[in-house]
MARLO-326328 format. One line per 2 residues: number of its first residue (from 1); their letters; for each residue z, y, x of N, C-alpha, C, O. Coordinates in nm, 2 decimals. Layout:
N
NUM> A> Z/Y/X/Z/Y/X/Z/Y/X/Z/Y/X; ...
***
This chain:
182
1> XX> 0.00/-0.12/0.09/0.00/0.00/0.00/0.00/0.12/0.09/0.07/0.12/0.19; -0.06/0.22/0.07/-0.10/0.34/0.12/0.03/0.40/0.12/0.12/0.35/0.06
3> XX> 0.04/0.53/0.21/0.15/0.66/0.21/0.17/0.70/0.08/0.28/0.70/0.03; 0.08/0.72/0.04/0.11/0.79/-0.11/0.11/0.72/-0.21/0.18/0.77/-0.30
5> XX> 0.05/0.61/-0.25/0.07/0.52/-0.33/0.23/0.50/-0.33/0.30/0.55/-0.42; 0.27/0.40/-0.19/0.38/0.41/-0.19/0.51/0.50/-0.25/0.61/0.45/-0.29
7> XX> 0.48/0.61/-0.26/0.56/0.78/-0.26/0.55/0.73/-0.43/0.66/0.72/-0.49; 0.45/0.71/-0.47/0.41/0.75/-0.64/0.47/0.64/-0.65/0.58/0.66/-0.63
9> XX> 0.46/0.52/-0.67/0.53/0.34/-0.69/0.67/0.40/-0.71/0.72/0.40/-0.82; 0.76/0.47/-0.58/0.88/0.49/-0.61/0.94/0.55/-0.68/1.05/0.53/-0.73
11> XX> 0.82/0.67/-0.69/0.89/0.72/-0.83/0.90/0.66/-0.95/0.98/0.68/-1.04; 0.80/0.56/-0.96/0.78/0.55/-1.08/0.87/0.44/-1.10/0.88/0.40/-1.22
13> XX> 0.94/0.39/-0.99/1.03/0.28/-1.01/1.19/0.35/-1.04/1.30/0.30/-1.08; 1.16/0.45/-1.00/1.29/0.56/-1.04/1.30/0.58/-1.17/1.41/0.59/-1.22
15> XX> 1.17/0.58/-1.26/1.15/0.65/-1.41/1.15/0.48/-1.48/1.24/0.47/-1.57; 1.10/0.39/-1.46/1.05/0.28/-1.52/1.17/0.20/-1.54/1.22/0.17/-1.65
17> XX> 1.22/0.15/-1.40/1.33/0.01/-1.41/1.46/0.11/-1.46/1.47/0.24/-1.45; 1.54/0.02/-1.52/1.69/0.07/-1.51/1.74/0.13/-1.36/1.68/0.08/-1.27
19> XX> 1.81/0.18/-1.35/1.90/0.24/-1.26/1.97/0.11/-1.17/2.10/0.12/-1.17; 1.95/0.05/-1.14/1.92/-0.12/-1.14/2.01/-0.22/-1.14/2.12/-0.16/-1.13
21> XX> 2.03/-0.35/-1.16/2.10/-0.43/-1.20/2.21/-0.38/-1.23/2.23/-0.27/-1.28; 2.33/-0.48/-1.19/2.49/-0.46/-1.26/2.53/-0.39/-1.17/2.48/-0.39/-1.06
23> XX> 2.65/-0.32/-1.19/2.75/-0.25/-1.10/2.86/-0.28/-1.19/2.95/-0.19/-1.16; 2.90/-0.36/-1.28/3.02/-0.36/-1.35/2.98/-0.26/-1.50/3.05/-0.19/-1.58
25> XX> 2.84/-0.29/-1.48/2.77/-0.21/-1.61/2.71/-0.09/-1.55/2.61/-0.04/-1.59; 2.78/-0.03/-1.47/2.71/0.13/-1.43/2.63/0.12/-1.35/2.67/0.09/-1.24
27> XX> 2.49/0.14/-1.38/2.35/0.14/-1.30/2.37/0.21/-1.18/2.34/0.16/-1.07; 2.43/0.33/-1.21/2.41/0.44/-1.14/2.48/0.42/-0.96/2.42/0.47/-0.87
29> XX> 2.61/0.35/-0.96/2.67/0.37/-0.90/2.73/0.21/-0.86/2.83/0.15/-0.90; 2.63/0.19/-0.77/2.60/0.06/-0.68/2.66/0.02/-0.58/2.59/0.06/-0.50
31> XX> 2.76/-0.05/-0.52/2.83/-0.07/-0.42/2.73/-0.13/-0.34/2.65/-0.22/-0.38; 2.73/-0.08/-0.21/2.64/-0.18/-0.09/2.74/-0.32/-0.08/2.86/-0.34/-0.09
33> XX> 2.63/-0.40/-0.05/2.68/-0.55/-0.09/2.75/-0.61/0.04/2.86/-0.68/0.03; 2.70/-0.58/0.16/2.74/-0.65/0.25/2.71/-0.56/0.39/2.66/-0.45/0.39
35> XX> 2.75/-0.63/0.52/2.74/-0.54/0.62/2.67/-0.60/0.73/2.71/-0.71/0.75; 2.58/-0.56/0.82/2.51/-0.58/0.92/2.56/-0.48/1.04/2.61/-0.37/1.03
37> XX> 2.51/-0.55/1.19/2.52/-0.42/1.28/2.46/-0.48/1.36/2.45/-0.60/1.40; 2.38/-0.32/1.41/2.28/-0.36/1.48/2.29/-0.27/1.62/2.21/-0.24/1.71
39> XX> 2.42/-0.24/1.58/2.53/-0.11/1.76/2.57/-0.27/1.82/2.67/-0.34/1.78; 2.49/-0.31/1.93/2.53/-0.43/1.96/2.50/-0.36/2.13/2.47/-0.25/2.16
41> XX> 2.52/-0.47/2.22/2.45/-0.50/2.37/2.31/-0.53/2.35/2.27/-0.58/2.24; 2.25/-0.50/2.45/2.06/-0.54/2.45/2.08/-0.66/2.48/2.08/-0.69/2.36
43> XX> 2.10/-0.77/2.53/2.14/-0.89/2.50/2.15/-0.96/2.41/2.09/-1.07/2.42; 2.24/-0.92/2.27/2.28/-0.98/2.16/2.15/-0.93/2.04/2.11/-1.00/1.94
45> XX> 2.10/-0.80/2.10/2.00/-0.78/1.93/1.94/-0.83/1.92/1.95/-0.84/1.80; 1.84/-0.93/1.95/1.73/-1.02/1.90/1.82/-1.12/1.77/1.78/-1.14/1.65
47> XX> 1.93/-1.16/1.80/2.02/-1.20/1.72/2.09/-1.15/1.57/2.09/-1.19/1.46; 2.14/-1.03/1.65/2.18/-0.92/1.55/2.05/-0.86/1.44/2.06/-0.83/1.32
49> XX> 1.94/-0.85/1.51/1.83/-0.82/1.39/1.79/-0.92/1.33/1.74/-0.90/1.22; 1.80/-1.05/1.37/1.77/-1.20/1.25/1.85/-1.16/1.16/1.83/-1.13/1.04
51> XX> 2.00/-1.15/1.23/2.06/-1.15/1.10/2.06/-1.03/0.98/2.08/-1.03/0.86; 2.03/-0.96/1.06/2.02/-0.80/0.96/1.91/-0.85/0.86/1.93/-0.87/0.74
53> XX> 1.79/-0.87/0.93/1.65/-0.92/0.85/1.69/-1.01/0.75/1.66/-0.99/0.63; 1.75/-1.14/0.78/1.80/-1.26/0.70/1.90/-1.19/0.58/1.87/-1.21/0.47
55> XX> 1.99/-1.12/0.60/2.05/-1.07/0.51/1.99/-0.97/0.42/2.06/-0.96/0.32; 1.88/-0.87/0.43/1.80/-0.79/0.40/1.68/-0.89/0.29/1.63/-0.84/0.19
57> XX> 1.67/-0.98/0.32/1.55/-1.09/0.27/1.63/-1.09/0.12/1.58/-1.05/0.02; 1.77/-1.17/0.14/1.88/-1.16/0.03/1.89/-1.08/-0.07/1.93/-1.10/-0.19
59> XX> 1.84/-0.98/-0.02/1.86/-0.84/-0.09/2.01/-0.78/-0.06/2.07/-0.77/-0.17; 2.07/-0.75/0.03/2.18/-0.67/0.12/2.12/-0.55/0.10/2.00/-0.52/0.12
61> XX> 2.22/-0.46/0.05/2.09/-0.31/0.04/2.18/-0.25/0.16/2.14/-0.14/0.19; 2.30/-0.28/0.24/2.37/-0.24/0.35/2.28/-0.29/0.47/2.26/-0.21/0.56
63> XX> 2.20/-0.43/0.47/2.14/-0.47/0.59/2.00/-0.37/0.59/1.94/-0.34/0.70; 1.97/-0.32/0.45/1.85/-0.32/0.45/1.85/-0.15/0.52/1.78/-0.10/0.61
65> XX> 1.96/-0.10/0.44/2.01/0.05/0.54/1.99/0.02/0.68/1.91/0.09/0.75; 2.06/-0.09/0.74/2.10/-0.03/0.87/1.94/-0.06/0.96/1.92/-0.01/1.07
67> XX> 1.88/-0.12/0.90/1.72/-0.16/0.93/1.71/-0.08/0.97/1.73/-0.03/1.08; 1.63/-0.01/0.82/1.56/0.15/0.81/1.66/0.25/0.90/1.59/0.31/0.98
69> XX> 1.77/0.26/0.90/1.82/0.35/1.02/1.75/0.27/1.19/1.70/0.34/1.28; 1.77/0.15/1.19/1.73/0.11/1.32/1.57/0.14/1.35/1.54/0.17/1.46
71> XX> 1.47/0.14/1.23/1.33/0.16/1.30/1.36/0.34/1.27/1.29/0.41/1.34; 1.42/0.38/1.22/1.37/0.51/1.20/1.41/0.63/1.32/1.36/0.74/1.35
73> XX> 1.55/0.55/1.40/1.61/0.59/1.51/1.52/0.54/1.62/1.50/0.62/1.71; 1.45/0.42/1.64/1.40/0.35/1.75/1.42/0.39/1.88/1.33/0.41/1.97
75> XX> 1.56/0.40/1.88/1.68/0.37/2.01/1.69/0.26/2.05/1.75/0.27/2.15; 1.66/0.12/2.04/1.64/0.05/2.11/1.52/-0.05/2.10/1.50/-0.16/2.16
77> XX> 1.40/0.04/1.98/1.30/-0.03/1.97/1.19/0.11/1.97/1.23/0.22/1.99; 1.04/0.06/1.94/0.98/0.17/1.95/1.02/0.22/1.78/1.06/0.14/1.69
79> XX> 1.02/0.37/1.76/1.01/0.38/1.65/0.92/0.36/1.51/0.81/0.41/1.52; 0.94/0.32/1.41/0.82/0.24/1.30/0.86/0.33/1.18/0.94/0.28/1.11
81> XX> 0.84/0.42/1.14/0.86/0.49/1.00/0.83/0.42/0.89/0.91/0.41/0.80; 0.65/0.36/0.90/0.64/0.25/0.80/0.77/0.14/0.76/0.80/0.14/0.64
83> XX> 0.84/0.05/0.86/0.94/-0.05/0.85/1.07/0.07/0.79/1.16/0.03/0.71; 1.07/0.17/0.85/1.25/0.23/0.80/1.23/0.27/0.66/1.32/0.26/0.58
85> XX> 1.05/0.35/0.62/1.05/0.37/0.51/1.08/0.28/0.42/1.16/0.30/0.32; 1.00/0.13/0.47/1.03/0.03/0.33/1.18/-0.04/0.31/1.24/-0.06/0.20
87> XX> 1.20/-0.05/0.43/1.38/-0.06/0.41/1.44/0.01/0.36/1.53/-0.06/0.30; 1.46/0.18/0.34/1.50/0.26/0.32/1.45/0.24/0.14/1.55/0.24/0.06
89> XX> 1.37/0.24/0.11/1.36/0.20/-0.04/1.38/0.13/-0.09/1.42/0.14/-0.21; 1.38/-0.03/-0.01/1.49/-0.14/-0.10/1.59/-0.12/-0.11/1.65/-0.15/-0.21
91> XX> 1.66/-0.05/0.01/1.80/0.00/-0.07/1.84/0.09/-0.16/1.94/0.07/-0.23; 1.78/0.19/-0.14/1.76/0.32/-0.21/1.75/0.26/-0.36/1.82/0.33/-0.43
93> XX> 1.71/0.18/-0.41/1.62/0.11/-0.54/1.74/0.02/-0.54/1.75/-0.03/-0.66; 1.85/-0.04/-0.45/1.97/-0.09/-0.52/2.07/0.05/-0.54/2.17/0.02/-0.60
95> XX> 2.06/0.15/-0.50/2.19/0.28/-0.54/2.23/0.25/-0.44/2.35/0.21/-0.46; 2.19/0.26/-0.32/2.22/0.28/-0.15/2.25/0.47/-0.12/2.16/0.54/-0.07
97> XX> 2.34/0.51/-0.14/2.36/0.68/-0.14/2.29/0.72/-0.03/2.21/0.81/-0.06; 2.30/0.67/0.12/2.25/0.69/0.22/2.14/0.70/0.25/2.09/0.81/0.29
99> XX> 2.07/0.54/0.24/1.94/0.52/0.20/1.87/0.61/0.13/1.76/0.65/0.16; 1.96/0.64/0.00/1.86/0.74/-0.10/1.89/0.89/0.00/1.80/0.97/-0.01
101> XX> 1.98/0.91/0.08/1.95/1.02/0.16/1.87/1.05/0.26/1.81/1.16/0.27; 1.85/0.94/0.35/1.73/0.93/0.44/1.56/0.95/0.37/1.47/1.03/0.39
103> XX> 1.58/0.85/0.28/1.47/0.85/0.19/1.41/0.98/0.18/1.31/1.02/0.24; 1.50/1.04/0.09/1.50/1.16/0.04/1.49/1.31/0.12/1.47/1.42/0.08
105> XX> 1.51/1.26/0.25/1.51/1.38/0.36/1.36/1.31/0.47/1.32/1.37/0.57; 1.30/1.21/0.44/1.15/1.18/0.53/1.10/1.23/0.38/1.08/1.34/0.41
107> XX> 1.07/1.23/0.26/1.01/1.32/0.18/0.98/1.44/0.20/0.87/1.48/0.22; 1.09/1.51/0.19/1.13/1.67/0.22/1.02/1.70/0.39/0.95/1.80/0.40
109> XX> 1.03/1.65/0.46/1.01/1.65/0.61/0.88/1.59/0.60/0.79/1.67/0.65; 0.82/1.48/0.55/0.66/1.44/0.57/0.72/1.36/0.63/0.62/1.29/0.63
111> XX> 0.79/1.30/0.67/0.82/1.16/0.79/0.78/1.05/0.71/0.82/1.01/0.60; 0.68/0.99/0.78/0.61/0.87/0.73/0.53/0.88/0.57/0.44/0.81/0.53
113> XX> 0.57/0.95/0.54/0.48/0.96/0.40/0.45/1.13/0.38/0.51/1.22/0.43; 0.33/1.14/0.30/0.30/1.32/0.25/0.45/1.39/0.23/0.55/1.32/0.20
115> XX> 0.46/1.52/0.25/0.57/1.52/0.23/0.58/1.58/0.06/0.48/1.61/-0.01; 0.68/1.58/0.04/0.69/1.58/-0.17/0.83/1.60/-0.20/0.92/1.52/-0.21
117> XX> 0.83/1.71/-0.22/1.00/1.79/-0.28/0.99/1.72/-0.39/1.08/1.64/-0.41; 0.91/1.71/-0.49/0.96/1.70/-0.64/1.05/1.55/-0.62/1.15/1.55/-0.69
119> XX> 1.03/1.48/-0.56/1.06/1.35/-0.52/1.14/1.37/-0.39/1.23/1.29/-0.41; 1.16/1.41/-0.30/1.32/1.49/-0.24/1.37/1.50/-0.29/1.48/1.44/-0.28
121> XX> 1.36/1.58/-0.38/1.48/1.66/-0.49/1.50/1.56/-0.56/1.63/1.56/-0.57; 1.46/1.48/-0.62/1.54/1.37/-0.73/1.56/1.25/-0.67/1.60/1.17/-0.75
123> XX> 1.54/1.21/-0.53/1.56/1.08/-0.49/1.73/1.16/-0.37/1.80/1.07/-0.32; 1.75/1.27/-0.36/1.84/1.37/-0.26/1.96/1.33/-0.43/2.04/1.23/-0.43
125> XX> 1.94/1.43/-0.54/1.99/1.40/-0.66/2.08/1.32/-0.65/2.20/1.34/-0.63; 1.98/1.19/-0.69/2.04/1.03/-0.71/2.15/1.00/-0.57/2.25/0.94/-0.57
127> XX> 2.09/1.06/-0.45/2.18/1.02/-0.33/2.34/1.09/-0.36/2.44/1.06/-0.28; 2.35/1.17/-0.46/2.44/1.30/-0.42/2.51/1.21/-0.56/2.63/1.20/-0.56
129> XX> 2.46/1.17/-0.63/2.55/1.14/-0.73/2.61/0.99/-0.69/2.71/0.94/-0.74; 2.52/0.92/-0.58/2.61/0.85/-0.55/2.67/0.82/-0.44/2.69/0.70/-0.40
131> XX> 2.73/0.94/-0.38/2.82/0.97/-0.28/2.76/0.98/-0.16/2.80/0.92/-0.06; 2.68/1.06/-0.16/2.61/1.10/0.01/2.62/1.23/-0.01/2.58/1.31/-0.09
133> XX> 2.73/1.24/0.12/2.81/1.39/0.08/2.71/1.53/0.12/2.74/1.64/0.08; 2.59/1.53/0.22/2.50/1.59/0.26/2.38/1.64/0.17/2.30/1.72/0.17
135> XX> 2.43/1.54/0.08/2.28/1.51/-0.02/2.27/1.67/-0.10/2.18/1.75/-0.07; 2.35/1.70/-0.18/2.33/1.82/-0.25/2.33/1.95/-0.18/2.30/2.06/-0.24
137> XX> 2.35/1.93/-0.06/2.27/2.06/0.03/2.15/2.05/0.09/2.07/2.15/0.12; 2.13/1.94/0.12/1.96/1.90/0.16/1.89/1.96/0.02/1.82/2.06/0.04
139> XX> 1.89/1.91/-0.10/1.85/1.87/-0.24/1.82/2.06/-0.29/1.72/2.11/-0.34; 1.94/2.11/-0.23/1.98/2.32/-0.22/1.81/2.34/-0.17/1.71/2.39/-0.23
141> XX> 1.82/2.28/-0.05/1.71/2.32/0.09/1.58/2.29/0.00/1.53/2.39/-0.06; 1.54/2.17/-0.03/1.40/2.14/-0.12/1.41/2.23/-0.21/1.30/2.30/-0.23
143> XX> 1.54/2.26/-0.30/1.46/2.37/-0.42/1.46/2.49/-0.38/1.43/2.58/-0.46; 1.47/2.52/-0.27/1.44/2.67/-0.21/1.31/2.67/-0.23/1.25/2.77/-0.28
145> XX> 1.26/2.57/-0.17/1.09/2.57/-0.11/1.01/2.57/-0.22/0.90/2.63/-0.22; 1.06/2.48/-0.36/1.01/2.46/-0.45/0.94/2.56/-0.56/1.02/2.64/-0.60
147> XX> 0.81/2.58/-0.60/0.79/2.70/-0.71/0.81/2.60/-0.82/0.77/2.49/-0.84; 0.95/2.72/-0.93/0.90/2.63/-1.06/0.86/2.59/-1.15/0.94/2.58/-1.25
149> XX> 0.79/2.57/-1.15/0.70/2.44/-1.21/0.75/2.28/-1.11/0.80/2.18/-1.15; 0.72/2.31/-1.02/0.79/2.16/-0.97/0.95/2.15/-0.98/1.00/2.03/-0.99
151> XX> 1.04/2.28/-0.97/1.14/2.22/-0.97/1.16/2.19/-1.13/1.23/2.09/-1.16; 1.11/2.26/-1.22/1.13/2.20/-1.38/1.07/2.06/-1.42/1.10/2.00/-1.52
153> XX> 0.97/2.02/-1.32/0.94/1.88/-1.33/1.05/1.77/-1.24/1.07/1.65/-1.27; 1.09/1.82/-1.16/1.16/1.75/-1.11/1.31/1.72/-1.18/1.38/1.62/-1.16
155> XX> 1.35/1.83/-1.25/1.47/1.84/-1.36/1.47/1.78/-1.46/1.58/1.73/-1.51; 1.34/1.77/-1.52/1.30/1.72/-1.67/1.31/1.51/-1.62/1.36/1.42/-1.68
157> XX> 1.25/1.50/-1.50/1.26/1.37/-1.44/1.43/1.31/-1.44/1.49/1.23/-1.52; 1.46/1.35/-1.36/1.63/1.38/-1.38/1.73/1.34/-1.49/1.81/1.25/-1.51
159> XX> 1.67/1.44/-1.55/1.73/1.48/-1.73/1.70/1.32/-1.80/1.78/1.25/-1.86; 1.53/1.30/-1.75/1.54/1.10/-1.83/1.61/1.00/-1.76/1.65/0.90/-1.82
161> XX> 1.62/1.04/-1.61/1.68/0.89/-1.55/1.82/0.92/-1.63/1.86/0.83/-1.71; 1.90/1.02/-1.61/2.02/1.07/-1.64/2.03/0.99/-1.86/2.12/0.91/-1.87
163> XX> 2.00/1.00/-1.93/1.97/1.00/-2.05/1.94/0.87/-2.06/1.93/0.82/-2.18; 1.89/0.78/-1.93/1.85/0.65/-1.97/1.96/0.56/-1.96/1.99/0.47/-2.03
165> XX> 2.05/0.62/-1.82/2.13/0.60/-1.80/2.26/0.57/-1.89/2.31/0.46/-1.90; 2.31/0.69/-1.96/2.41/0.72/-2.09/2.36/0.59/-2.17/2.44/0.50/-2.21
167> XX> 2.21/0.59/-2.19/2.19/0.49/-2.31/2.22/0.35/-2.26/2.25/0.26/-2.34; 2.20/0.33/-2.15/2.28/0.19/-2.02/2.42/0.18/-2.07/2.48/0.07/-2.09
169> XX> 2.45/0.29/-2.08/2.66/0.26/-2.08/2.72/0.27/-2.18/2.84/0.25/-2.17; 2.65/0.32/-2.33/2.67/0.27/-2.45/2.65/0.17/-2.49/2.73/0.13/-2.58
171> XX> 2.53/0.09/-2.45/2.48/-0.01/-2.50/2.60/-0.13/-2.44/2.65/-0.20/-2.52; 2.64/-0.14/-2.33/2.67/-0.23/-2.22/2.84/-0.24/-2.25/2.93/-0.19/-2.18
173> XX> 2.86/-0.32/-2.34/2.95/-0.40/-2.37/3.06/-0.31/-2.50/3.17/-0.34/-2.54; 2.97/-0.22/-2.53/3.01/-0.18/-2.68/3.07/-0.02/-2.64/3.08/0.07/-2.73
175> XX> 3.11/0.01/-2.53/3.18/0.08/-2.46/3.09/0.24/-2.43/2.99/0.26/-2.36; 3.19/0.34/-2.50/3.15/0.51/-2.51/3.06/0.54/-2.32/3.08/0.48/-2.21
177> XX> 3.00/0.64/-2.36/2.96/0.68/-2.24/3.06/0.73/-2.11/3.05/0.73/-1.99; 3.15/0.78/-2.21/3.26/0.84/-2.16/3.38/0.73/-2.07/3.42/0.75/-1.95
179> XX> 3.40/0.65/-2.15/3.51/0.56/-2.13/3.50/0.54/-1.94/3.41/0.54/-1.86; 3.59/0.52/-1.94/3.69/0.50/-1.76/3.61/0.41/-1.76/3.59/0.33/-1.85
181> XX> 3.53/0.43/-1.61/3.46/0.31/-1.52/3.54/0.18/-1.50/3.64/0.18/-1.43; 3.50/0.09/-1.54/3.59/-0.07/-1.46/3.62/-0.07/-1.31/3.68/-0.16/-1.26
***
């Protein structure tokens, strides 16, 4: 799949799927599953990245982070934006905060893909609501740049994930939108 294809797929997997699987019912707000590291000795990584990869295959949206941090740093490999991008979106696509910050800041920047605020700004958003403490000042930075018209598309986007969401956590075990998280 192309740069931009890619770009448009995610959004549209932003707007289309639920806010994704279970979290104890709340889409939104995803716990990373498990943990990889790949801060090792040059000796040990060929090891340490099986396992990151093997655990990432699982769907680990923590292994799948520390990936995309590892190609996107390529501190001890060459650097791959293609590989950190796609890593960076499987987790991102499980409610990876970080992930959705990275993601959301090679948007803003053009790194590896066109660059695309309207999709910064709502993939920055989603990072900020689920605890990527940088995210709503990066997210500040994109709507500076933004004329609106994109940022009112990018809000009205928002407005449905947010609204699909509510209708996620009424529906989901009888229980008010409101009611205390499990």
């Amino acid at each position: 799949m192309n740069r931009t294809g890619r770009a448009l797929a995610l959004g549209c997997l932003l707007l289309l799927q639920p806010l994704l699987v279970q979290a104890g019912g709340n889409s939104l707000l995803i716990p990373a599953m498990g943990r990889c590291t790949l801060n090792t000795q040059p000796e040990d990584l060929a090891e340490a990245l099986a396992a990151c990869e093997a655990a990432a295959k699982n769907g680990d949206a923590e292994a799948e982070y520390e990936l995309g941090e590892f190609y996107y740093d390529g501190k001890n490999t060459p650097r791959d934006l293609d590989k950190a991008l796609s890593y960076f979106e499987q987790a991102s696509l499980q409610g990876h905060a970080m992930a959705q910050f990275q993601l959301g800041t090679m948007f803003f920047k053009g790194e590896g893909v066109p660059a695309n605020n309207i999709q910064a700004y709502i993939v920055l958003k989603m990072a900020a609501v689920n605890g990527a403490e940088d995210a709503l000042d990066t997210a500040d930075l994109v709507a500076e740049q933004m004329p609106r018209d994109q940022l009112e598309t990018a809000t009205q986007v928002l407005g449905q994930i947010f609204r699909k969401y509510l209708l996620e956590l009424q529906s989901a075990d009888g229980r008010s939108p409101f009611s205390p998280l499990p």
